[in-house]
N, C-alpha and C positions, 0 to 999 in steps of 0.2 A: 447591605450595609453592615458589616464589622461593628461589634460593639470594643470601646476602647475603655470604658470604666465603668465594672457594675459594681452595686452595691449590695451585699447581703440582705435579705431580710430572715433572718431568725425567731422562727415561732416557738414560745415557750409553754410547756404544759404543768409544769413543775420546776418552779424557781427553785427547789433548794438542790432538786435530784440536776440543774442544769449549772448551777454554778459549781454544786461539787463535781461536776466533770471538767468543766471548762478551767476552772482552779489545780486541780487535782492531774486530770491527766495532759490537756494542754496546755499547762502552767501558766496561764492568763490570771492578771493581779485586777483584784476589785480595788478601783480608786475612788468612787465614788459611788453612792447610788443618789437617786433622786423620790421623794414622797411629794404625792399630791399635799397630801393633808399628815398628820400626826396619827399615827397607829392606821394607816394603809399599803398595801404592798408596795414592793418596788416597783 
């Protein structure tokens, strides 16, 4: 059976070192982010 839609799953080790790449070299725009709570990661 062919797969006709997959979906990424992106594991991140370092949010800063992954957005500056994802920003930077594959010019992907941060639109939003989302917080559990106030003063925890994205």
């Amino acid at each position: 059976m062919p797969i006709e839609n997959g979906i990424p799953i992106l594991r991140i080790f370092d949010y800063r070192n992954t957005i500056e790449f994802l920003v930077d070299s594959l010019r992907f725009e941060v639109v939003s982010q989302q917080h559990f709570e106030e003063n925890t990661p994205a």
